[in-house]
Steps between C-alpha positions, in 0.01 A plus 500: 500500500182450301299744765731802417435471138135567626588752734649697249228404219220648752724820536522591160102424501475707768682773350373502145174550695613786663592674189184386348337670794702854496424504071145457601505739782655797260255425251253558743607747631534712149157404402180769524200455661198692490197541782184711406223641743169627352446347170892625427410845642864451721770306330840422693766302351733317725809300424559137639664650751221696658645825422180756373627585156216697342165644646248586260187728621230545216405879590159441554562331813678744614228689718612745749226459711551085513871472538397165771359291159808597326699387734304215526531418156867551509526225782292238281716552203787511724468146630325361253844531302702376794237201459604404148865562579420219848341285249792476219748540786330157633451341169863538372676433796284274593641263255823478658364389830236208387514197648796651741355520906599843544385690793243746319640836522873375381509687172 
């Protein structure tokens, strides 16, 4: 009988991981993150959930005659935040799966 006890031991690990996981997820997910293009010229603000939340355009670089560098700069700032949310999103659920063999691409 000793082997349930462990069976149900890992489950409750497994779940209090889980949970763990979804708090960390949410928090993630309600956090801001900002990506700037041309020394802050474009500013877009992103939550952890990739969802555009703010675009900022300084109005000097908006030039009516060079609309292809401001949308230039609006793709730089664009995934330059969707960079920092990849890189917290890795860092803090990365935790969870350390020292697990996960197939990459699992969470």
């Amino acid at each position: 009988m000793r082997g349930m006890g462990n069976m149900q031991n890992m489950m409750k690990q497994v779940q209090k991981m889980q949970k763990q996981m979804q708090q960390a997820a949410e928090e993630l997910g309600s956090k801001e993150f900002e990506g700037t293009a041309g020394g802050g010229m474009v500013s877009i603000s992103v939550n952890g959930n990739k969802e555009v939340l703010k675009v900022a355009l300084k109005p000097e670089v908006v030039d009516p005659d060079d609309i292809e560098m401001l949308q230039d700069l609006i793709i730089v700032a664009v995934n330059d935040a969707l960079r920092k949310v990849e890189e917290t999103s890795n860092n803090t659920m990365g935790q969870f799966t350390k020292g697990m063999n996960l197939p990459k691409g699992l969470f």
